[in-house]
N, CA, C and O of each residue as an XYZ file, in Angstrom:
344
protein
N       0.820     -1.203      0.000
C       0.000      0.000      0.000
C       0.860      1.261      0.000
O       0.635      2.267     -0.672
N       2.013      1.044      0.961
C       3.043      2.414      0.479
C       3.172      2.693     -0.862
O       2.583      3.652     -1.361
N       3.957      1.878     -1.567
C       4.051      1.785     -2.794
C       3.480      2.498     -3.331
O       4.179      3.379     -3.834
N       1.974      2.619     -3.585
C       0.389      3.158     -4.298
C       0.900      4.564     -4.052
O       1.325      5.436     -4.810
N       0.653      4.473     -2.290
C       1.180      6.280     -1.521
C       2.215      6.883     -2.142
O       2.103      7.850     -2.896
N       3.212      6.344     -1.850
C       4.579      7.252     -2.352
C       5.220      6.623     -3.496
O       5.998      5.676     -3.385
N       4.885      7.160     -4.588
C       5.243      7.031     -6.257
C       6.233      8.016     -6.166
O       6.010      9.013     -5.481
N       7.700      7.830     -6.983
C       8.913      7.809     -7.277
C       9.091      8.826     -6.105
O       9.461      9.839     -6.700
N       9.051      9.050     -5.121
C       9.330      9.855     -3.634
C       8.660     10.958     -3.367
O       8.866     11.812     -2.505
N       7.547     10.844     -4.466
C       6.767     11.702     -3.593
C       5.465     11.311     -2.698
O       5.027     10.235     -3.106
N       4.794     11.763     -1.747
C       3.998     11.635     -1.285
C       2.644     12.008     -2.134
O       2.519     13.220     -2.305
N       1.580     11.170     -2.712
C       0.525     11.382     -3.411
C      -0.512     12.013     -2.847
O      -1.233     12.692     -3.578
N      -0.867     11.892     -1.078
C      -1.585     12.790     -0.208
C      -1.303     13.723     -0.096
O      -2.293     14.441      0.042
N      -0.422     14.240     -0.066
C       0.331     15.706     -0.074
C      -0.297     16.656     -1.654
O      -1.008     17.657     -1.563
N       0.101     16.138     -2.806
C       0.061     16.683     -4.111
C      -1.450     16.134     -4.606
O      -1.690     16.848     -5.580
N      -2.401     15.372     -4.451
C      -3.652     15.301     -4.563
C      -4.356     16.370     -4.152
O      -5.007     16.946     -5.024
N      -4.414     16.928     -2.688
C      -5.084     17.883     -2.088
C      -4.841     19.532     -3.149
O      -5.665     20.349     -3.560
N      -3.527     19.461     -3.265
C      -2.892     20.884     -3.742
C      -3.607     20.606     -5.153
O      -4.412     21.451     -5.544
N      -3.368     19.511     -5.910
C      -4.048     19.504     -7.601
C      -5.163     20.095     -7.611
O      -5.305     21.113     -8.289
N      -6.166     19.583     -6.872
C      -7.334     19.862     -6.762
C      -7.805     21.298     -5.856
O      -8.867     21.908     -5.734
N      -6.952     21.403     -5.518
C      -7.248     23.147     -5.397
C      -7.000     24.139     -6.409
O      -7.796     25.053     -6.626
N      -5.681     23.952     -7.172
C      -5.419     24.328     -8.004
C      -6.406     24.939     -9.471
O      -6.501     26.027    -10.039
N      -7.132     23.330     -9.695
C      -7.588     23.169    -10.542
C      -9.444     23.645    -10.249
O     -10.378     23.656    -11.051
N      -9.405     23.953     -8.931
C     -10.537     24.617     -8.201
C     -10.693     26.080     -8.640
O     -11.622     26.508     -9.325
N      -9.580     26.849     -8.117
C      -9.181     28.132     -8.019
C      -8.957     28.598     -9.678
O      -8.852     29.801     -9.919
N      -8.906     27.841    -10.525
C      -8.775     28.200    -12.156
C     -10.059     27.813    -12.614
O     -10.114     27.763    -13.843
N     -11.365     27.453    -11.879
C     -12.296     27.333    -12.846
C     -13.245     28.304    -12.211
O     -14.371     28.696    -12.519
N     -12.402     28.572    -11.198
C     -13.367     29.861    -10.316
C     -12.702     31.189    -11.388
O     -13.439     32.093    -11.782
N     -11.669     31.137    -11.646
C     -11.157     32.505    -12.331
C     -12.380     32.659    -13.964
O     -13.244     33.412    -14.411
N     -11.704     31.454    -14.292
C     -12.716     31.425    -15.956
C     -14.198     31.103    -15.769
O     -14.870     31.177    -16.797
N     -14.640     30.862    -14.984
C     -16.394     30.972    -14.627
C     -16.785     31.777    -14.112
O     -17.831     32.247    -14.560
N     -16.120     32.459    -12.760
C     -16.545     33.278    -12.026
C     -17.792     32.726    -11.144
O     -18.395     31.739    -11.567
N     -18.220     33.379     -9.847
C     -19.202     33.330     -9.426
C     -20.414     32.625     -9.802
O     -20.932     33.253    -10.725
N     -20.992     31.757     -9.544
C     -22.648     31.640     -9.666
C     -23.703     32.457     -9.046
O     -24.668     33.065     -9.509
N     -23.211     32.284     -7.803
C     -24.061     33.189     -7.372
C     -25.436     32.542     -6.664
O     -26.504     33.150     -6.591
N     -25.245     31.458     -6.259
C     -25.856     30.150     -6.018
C     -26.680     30.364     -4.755
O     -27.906     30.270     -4.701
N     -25.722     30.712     -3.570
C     -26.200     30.944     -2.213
C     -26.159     32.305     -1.621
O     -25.146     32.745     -1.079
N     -27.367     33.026     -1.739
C     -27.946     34.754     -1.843
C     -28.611     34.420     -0.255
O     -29.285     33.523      0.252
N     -28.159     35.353      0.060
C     -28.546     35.793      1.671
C     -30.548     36.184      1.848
O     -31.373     36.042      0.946
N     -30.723     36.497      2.761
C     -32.152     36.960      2.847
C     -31.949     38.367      2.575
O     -30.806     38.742      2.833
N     -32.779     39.304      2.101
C     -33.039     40.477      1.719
C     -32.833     41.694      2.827
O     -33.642     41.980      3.709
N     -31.750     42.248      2.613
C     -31.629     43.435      3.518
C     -31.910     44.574      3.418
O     -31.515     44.924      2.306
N     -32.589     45.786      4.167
C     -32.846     46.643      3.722
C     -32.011     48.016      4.353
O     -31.971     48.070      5.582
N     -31.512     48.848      3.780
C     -30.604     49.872      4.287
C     -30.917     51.197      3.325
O     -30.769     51.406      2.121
N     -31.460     52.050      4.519
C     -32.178     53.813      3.729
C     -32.994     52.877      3.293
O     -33.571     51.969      3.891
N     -32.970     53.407      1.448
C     -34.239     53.251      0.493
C     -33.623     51.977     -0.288
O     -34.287     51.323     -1.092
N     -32.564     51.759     -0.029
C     -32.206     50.147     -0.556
C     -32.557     48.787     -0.311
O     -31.767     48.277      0.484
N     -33.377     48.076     -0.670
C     -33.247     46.514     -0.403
C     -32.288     45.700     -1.495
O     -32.181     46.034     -2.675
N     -31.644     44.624     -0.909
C     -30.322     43.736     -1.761
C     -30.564     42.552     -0.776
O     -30.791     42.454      0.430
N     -30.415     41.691     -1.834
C     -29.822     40.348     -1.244
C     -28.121     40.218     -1.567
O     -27.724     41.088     -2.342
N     -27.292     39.456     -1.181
C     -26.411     39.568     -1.197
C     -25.568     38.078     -1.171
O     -25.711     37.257     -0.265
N     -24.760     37.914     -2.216
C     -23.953     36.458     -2.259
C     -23.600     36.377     -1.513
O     -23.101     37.382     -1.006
N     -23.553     34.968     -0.734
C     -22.797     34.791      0.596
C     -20.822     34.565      0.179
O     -19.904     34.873      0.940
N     -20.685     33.934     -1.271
C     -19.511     33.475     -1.403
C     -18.469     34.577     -1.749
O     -17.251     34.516     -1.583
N     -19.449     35.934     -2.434
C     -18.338     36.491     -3.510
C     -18.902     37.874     -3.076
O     -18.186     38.728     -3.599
N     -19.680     38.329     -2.493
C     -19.989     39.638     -1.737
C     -20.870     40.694     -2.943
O     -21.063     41.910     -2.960
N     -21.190     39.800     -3.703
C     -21.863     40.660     -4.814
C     -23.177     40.844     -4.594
O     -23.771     39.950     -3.991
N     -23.980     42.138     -5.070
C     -25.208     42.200     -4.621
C     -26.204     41.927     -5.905
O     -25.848     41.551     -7.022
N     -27.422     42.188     -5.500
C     -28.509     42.562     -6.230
C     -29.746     42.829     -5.883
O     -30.498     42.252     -5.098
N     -29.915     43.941     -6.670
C     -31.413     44.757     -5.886
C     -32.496     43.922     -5.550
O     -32.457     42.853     -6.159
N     -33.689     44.088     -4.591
C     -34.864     43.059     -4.272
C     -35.758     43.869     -4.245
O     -35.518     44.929     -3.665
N     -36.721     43.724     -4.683
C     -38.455     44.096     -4.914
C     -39.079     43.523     -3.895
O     -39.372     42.329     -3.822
N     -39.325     44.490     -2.969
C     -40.419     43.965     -1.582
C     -41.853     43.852     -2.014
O     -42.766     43.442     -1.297
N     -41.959     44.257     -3.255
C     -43.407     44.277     -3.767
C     -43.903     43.240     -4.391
O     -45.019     42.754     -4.209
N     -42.797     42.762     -5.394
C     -42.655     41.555     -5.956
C     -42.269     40.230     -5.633
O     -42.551     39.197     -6.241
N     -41.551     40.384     -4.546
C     -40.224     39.387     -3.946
C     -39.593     38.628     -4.437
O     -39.398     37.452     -4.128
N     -39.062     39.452     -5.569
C     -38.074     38.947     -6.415
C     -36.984     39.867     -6.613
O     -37.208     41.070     -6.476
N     -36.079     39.545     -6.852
C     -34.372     40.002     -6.867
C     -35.012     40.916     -8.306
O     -36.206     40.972     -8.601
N     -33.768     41.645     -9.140
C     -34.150     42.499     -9.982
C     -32.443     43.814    -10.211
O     -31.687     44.541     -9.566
N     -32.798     43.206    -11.903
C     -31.570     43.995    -12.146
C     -30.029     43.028    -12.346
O     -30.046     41.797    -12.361
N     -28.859     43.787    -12.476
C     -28.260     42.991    -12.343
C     -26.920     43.191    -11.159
O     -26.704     44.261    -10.590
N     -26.469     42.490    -11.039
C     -25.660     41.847     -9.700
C     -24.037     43.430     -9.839
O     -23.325     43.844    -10.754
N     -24.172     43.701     -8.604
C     -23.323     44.434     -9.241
C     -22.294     44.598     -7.569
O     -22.695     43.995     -6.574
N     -20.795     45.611     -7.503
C     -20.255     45.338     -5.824
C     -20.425     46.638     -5.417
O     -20.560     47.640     -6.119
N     -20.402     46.515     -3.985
C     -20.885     47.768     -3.119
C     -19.631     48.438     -3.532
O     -18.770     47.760     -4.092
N     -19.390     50.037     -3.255
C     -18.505     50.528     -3.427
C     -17.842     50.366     -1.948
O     -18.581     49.827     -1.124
N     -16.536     50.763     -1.495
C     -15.665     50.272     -0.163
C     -15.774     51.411      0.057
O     -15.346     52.231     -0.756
N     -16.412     51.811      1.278
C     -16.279     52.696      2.325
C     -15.906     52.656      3.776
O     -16.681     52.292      4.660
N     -14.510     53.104      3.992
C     -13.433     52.788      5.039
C     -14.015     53.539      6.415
O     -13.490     53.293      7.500
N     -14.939     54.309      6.321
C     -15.357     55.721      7.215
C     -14.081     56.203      7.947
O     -13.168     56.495      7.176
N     -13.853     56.330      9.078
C     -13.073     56.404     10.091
C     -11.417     56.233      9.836
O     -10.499     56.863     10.360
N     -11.354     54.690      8.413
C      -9.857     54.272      8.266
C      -9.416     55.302      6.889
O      -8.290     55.793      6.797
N     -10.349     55.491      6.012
C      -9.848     55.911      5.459
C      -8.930     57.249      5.049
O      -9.344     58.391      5.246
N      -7.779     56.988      4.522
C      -7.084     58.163      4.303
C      -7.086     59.798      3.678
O      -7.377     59.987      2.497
N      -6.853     60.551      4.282
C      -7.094     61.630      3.648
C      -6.017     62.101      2.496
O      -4.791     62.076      2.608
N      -6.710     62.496      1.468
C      -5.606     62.487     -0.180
C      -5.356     64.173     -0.394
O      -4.692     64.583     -1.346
């Protein structure tokens, strides 16, 4: 059973885990997001959004309709307090 494990000195548990991340992290680049698992609907001021849990992207929600609406777009970064003065 070693044998199987460690092919010409390397360890195959070691370099299995890493392949497959690898090859994870490159189909996330060329696909991007789905967008699969959306939070419950938040509302802030006159805004309602649901919001991707994986990739932080939003999209507007219709409390009238209760349906999402529009398309998916990212909050702008507001540092308040950290941010630097230019």
């Amino acid at each position: 059973m070693e044998a199987v494990v460690e092919q010409a000195g390397r360890d195959l548990s070691a370099v299995v885990p890493d392949l497959v991340s690898k090859v994870r992290r490159g189909a996330a680049r060329i696909f991007g997001c789905w967008h699969v698992n959306m939070s419950r609907p938040f509302s802030r001021g006159s805004e309602t959004y649901r919001a991707c849990v994986a990739c932080g992207a939003r999209r507007r929600f219709d409390l009238e309709q209760w349906e999402m609406v529009g398309s998916f777009y990212y909050p702008e970064r507001n540092f308040g307090l950290y941010a630097r003065a230019r």
